[in-house]
VOSESE-517416 format. One record per residue: y, z, x of N, C-alpha, C in turn. Coordinates in nm, 3 decimals, padded with zeros to 5 digits. Layout:
BEGIN
n_py,n_pz,n_px,ca_py,ca_pz,ca_px,c_py,c_pz,c_px
Y,Z,X,Y,Z,X,Y,Z,X
...
% end
This chain:
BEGIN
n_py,n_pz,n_px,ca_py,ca_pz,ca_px,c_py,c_pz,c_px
-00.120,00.000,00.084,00.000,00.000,00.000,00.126,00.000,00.088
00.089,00.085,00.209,00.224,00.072,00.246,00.286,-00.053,00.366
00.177,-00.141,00.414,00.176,-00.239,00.458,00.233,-00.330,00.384
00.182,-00.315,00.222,00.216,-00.417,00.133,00.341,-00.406,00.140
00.430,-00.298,00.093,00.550,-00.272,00.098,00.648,-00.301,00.179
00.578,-00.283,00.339,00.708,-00.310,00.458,00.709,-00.459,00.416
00.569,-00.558,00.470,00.571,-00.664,00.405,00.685,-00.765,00.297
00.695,-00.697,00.184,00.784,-00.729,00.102,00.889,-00.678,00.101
00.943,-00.589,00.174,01.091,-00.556,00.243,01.116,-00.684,00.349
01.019,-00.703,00.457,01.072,-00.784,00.544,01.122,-00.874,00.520
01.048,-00.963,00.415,01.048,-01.103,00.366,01.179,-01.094,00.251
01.237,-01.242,00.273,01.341,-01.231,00.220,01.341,-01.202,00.037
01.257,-01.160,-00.021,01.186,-01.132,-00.126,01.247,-01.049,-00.152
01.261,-00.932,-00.073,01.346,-00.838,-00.091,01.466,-00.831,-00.139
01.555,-00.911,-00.084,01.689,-00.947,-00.140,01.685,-00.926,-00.261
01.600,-01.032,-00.373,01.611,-01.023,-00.495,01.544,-00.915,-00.535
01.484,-00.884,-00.501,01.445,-00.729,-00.569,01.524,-00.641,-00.571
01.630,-00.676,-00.447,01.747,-00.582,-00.442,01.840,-00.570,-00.558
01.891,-00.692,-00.564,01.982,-00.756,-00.686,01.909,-00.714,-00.788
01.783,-00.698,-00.823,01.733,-00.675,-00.940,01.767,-00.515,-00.990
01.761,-00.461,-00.862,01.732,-00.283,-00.901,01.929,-00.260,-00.890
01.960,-00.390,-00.834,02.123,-00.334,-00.867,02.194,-00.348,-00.986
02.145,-00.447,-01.063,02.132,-00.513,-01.168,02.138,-00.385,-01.288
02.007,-00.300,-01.274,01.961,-00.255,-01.347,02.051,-00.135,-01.353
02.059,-00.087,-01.239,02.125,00.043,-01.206,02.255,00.038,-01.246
02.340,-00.057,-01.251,02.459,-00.060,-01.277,02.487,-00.062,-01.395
02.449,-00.189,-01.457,02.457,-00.221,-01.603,02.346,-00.168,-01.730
02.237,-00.126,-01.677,02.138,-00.109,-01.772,02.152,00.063,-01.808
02.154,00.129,-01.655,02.081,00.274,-01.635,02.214,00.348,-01.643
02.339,00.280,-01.535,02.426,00.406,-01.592,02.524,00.427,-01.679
02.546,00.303,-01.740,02.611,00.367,-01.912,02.515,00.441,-01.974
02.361,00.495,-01.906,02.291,00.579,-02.003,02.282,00.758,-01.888
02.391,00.725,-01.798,02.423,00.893,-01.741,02.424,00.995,-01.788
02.453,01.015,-01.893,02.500,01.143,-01.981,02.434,01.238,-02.049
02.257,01.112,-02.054,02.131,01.224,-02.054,02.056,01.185,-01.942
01.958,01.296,-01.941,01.845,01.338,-01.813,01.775,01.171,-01.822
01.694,01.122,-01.899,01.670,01.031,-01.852,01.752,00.907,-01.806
01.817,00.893,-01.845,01.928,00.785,-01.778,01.977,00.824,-01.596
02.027,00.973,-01.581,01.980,00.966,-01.442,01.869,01.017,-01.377
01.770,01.010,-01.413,01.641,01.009,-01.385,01.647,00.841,-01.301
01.679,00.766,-01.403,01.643,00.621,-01.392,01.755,00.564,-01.253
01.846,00.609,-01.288,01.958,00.586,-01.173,01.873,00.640,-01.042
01.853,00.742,-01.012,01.796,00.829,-00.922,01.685,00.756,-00.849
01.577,00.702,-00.958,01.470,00.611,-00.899,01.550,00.501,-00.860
01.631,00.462,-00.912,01.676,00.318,-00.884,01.740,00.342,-00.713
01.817,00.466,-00.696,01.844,00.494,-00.584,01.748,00.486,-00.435
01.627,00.558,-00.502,01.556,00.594,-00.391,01.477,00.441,-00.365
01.463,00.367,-00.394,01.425,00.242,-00.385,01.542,00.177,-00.297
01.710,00.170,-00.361,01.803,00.126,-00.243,01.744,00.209,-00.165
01.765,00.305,-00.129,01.739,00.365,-00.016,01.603,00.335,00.135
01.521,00.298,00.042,01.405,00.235,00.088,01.411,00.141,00.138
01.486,00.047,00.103,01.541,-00.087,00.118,01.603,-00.118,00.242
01.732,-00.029,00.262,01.821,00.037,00.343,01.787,00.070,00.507
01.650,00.163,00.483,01.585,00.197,00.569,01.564,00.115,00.626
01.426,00.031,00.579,01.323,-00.067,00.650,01.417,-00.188,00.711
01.531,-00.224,00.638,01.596,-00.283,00.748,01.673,-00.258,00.865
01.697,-00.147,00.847,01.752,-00.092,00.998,01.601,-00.014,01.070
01.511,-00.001,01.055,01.387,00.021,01.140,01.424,-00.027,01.259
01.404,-00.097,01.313,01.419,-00.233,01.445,01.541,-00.133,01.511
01.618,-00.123,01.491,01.716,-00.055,01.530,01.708,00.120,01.514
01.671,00.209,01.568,01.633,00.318,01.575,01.783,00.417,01.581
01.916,00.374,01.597,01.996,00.501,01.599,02.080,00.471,01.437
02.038,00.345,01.413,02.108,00.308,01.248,01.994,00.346,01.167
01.884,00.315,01.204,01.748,00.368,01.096,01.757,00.545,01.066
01.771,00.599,01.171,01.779,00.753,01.169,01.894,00.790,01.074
02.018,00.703,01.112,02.186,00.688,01.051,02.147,00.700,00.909
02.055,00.625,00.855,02.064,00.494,00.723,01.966,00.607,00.636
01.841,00.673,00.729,01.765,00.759,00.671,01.849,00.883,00.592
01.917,00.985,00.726,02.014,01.112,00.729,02.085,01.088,00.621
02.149,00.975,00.551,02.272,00.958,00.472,02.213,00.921,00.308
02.108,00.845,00.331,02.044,00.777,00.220,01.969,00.938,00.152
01.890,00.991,00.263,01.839,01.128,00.165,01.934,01.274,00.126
02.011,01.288,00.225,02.123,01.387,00.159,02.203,01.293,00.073
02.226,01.215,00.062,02.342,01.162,-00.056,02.251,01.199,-00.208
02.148,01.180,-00.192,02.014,01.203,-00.288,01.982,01.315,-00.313
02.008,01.438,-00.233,01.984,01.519,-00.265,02.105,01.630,-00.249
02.203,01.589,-00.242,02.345,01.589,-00.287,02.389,01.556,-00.430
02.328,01.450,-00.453,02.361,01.412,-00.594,02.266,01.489,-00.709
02.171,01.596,-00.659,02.129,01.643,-00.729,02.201,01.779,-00.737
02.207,01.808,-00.613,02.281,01.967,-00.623,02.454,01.978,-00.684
02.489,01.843,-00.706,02.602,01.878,-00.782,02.617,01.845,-00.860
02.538,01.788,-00.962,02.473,01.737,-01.090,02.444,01.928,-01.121
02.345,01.993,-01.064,02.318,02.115,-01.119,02.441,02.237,-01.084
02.579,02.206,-00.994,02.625,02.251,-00.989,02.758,02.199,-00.926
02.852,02.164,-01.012,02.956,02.056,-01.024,03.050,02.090,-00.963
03.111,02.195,-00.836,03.170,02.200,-00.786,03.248,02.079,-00.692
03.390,02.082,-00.739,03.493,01.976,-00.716,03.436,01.922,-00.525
03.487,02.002,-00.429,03.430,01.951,-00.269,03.284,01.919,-00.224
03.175,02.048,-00.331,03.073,01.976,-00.336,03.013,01.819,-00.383
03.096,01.785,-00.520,03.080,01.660,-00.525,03.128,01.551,-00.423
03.264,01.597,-00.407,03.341,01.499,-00.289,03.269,01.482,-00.172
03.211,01.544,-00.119,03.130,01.557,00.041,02.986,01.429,-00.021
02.963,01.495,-00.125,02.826,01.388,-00.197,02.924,01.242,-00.210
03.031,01.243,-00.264,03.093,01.100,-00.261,03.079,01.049,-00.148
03.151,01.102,-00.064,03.206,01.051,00.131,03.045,01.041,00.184
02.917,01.083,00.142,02.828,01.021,00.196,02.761,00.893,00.104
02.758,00.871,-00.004,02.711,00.774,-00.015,02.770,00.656,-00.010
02.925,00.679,00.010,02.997,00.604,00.034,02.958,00.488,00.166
02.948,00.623,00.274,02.897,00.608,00.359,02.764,00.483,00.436
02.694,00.536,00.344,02.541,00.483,00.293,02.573,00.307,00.264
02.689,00.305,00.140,02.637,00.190,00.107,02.727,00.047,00.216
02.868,00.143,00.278,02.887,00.023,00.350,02.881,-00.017,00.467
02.736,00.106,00.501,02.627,00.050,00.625,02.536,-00.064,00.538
02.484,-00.017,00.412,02.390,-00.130,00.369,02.484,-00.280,00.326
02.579,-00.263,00.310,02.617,-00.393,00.295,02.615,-00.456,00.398
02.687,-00.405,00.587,02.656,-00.493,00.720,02.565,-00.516,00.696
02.433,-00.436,00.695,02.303,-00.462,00.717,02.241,-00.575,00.623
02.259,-00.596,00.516,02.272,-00.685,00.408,02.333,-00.835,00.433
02.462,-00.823,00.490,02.539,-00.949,00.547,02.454,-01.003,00.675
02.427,-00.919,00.754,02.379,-00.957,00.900,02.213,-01.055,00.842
02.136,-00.998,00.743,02.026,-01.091,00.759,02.109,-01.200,00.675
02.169,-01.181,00.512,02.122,-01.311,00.498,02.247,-01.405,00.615
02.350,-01.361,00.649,02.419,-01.493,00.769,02.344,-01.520,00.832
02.232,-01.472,00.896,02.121,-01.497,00.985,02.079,-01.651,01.022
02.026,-01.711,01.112,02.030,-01.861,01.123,01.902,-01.863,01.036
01.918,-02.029,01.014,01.776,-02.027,00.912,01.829,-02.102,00.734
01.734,-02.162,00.710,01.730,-02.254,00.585,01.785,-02.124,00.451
01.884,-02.186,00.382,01.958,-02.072,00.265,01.857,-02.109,00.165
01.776,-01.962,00.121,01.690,-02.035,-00.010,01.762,-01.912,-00.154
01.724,-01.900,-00.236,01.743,-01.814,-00.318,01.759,-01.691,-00.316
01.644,-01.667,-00.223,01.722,-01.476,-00.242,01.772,-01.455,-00.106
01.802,-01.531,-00.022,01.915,-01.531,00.031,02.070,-01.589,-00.008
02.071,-01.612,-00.134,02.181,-01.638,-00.241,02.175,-01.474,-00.348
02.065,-01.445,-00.308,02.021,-01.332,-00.399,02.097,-01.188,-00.336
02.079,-01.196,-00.212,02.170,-01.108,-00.132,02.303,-01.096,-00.106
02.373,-01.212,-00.126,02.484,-01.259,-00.128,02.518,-01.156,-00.252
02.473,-01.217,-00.369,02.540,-01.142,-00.464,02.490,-01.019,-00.487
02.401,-00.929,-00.413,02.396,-00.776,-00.421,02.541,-00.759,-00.368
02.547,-00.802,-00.209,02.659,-00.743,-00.157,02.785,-00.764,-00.228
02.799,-00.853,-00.340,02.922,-00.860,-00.420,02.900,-00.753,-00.522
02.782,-00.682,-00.580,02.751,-00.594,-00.655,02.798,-00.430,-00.572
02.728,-00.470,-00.451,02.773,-00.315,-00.369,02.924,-00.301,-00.338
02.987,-00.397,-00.325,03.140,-00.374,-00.316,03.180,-00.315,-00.396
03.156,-00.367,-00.531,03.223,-00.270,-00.647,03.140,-00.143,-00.663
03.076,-00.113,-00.616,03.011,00.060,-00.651,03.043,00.114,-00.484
03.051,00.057,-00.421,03.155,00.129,-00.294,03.311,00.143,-00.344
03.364,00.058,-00.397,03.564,00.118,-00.437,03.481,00.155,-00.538
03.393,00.176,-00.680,03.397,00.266,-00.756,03.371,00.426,-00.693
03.291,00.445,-00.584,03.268,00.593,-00.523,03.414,00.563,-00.425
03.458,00.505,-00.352,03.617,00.527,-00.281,03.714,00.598,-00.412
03.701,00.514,-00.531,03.790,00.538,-00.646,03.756,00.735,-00.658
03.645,00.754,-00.661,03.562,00.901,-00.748,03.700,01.004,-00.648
03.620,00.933,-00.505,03.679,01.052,-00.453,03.787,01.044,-00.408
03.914,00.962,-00.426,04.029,01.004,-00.428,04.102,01.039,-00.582
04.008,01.045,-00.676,04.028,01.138,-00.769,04.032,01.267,-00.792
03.906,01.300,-00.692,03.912,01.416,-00.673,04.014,01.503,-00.557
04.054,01.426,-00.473,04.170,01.472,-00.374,04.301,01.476,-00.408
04.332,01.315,-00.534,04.447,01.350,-00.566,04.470,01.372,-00.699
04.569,01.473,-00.731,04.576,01.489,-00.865,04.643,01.386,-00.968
04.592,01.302,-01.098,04.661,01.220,-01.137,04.634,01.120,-01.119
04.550,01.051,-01.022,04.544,00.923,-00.958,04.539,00.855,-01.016
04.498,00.867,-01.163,04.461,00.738,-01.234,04.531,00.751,-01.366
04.580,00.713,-01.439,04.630,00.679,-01.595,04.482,00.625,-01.692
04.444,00.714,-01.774,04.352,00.687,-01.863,04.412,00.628,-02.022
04.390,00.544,-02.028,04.493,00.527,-02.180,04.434,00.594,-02.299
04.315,00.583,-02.334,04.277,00.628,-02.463,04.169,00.776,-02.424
04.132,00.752,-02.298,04.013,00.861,-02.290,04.064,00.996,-02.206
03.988,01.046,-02.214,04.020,01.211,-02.099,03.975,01.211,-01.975
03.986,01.190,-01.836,03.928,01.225,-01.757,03.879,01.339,-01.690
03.821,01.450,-01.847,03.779,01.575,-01.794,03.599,01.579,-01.913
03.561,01.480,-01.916,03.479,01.481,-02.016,03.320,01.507,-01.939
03.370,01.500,-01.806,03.180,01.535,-01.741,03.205,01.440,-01.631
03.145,01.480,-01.498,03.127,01.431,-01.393,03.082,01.266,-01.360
02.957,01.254,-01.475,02.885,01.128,-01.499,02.975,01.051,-01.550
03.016,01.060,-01.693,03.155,01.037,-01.707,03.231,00.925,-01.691
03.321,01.091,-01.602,03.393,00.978,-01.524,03.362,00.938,-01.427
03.272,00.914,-01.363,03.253,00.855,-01.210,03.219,00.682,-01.309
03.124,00.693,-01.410,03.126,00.534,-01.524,03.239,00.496,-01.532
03.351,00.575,-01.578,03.443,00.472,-01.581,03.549,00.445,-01.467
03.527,00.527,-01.351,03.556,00.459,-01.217,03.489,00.348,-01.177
03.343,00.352,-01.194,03.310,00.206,-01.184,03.348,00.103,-01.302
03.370,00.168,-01.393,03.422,00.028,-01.442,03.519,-00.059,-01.391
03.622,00.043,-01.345,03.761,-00.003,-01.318,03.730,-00.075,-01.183
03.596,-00.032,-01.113,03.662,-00.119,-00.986,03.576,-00.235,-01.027
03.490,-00.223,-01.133,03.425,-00.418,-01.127,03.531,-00.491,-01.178
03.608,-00.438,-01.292,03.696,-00.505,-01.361,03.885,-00.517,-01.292
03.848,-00.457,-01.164,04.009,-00.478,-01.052,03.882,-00.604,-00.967
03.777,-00.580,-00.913,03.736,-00.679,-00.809,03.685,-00.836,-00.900
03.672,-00.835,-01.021,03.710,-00.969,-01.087,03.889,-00.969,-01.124
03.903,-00.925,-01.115,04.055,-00.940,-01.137,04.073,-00.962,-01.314
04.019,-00.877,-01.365,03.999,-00.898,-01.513,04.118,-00.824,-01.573
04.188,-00.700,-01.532,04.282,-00.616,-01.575,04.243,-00.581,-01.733
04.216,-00.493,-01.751,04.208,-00.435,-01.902,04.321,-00.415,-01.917
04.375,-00.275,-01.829,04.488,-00.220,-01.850,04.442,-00.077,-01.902
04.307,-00.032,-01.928,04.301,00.056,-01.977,04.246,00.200,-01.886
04.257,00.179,-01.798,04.284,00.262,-01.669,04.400,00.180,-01.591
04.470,00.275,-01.509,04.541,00.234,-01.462,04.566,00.318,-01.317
04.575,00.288,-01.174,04.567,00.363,-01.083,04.733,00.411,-01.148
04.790,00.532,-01.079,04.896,00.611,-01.082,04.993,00.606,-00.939
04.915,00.697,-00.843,04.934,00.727,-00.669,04.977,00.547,-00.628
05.026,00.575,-00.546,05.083,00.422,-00.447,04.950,00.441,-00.371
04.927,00.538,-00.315,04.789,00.481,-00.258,04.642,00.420,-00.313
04.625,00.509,-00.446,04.517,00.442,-00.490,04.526,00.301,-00.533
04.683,00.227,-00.610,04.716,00.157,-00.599,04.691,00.011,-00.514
04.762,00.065,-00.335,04.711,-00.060,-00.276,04.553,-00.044,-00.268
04.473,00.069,-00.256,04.354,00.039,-00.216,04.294,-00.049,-00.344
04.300,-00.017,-00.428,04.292,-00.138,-00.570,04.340,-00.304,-00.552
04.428,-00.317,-00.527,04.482,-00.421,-00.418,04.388,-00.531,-00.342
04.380,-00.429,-00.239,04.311,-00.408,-00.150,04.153,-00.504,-00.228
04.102,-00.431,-00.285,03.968,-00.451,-00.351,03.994,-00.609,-00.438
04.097,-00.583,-00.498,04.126,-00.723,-00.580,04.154,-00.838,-00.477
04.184,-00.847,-00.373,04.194,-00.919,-00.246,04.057,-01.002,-00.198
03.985,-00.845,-00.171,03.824,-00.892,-00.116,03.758,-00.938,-00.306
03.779,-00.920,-00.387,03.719,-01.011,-00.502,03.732,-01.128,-00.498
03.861,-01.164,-00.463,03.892,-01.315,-00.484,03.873,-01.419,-00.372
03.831,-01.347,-00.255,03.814,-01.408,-00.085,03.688,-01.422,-00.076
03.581,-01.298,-00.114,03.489,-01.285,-00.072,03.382,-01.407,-00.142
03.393,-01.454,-00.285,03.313,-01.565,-00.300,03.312,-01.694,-00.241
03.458,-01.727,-00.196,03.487,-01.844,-00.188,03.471,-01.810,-00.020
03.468,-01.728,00.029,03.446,-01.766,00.176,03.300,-01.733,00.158
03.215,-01.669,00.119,03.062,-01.707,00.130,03.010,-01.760,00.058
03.044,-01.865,-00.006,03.012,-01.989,-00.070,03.048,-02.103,00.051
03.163,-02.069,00.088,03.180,-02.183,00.208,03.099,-02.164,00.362
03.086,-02.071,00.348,02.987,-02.037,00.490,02.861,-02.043,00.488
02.771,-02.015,00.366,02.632,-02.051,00.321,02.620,-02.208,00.321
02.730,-02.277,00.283,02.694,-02.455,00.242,02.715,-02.518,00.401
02.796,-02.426,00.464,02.789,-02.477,00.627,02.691,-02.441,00.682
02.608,-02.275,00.681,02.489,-02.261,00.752,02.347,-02.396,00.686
02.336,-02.420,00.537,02.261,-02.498,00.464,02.240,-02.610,00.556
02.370,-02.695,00.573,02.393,-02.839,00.605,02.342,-02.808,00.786
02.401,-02.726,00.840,02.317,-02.698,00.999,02.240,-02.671,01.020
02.141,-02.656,00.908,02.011,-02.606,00.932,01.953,-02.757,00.903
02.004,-02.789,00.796,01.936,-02.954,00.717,01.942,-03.049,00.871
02.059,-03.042,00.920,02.120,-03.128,01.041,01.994,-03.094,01.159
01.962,-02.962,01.168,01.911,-02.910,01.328,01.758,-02.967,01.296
01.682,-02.938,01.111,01.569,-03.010,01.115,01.533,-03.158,01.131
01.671,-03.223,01.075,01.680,-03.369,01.130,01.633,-03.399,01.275
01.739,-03.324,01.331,01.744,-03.421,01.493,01.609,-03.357,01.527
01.509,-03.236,01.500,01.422,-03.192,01.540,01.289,-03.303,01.517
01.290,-03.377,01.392,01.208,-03.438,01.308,01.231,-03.603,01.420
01.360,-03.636,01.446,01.373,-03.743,01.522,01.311,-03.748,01.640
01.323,-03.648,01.746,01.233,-03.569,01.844,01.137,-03.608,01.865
01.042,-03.584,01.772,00.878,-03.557,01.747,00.919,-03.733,01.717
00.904,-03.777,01.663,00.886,-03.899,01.612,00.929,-04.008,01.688
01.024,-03.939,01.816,01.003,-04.070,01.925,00.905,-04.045,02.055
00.867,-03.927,02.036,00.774,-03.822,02.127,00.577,-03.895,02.102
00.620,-03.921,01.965,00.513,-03.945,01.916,00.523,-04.077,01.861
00.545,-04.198,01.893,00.526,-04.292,01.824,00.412,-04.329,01.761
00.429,-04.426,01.635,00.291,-04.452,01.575,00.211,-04.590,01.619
% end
């Protein structure tokens, strides 16, 4: 089993499995936070990123240890302040998984840019890491909520209704600032949370169009390098 497993981590298979469990986790599992099974489901969905996380920094032994240390206290951080909601205790749980995820996004970028033919779930990875952006500024968002007072303008709701909460509708706000969708119905407050919103709406609008343009250039140099390789052999080998 567990052969099977590294196995299908290595292989680019993974990717989409990634996207799948991000998929799920985001949109399926945590608008259902607010009871035990909903983060139950988040939680598994976690420890799987986490798994994920790992096995690709293996090869590399001071980021694997890094990727391990951060991936299981953020996990078991997020439990101890789930059972006990203290304001710095949560924040310290923010600043690590924070942590966590934008090591897994390098690590994420570095295979699929990797040389080599672009197939699907290396398109599949592409768009996790557009998925992990926004749940990295949604945990950047959490915890300068919690540092600064006010940070945000809620229009119709309370931002004192439960931890789960609001950390949901911090992620909302940052999928809906990194499409550049504007509700209007949060609103940052602080000049700082502000540009970092900015900031995020910046990398929304850059980040497709420059890895859309850099995937169709690695595609075509790979198509190009099997050409002249195929020409090679075929004057090497006449018939």
């Amino acid at each position: 089993m567990h052969r099977t497993l590294r196995r299908f981590w290595s292989h680019d298979a993974g990717l989409t499995a990634l996207l799948v469990l991000l998929f799920l986790d985001i949109f399926i599992f945590y608008p259902m936070m607010s009871n035990s099974l909903g983060r139950l489901l988040v939680e598994a969905c976690y420890i799987l990123i986490i798994a994920f996380g790992v096995r690709e920094v293996m090869e590399t032994p001071v980021w694997g240890r890094l990727v391990i240390i951060l991936g299981v206290t953020g996990l078991l951080g997020g439990v101890v302040a789930f059972i006990y909601p203290y304001r710095y205790l949560v924040l310290v749980n923010v600043i690590i998984e924070v942590a966590f995820i934008a090591i897994l996004i390098v690590v994420i970028l570095i295979r699929v840019f990797r040389e080599g033919h672009i197939d699907t779930h290396r398109i599949a990875g592409a768009i996790a890491v557009y998925l992990l952006i926004g749940v990295l500024w949604g945990g950047i968002y959490s915890g300068l909520a919690l540092m600064v007072p006010k940070a945000f303008n809620f229009a119709q709701t309370s931002p004192t209704e439960g931890i789960d909460t609001f950390d949901g509708k911090l992620l909302y706000f940052s999928f809906v600032t990194l499409t550049s969708v504007g509700y209007g119905d949060i609103l940052p407050a602080h000049r700082a949370v502000k540009m970092i919103a900015v900031l995020e709406a910046v990398i929304g609008q850059l980040f497709p169009s420059i890895l859309l343009a850099r995937l169709v250039s690695m595609e075509i140099e790979s198509r190009q390098t099997k050409k002249r390789i195929s020409v090679k052999e075929d004057a090497h080998n006449p018939s």
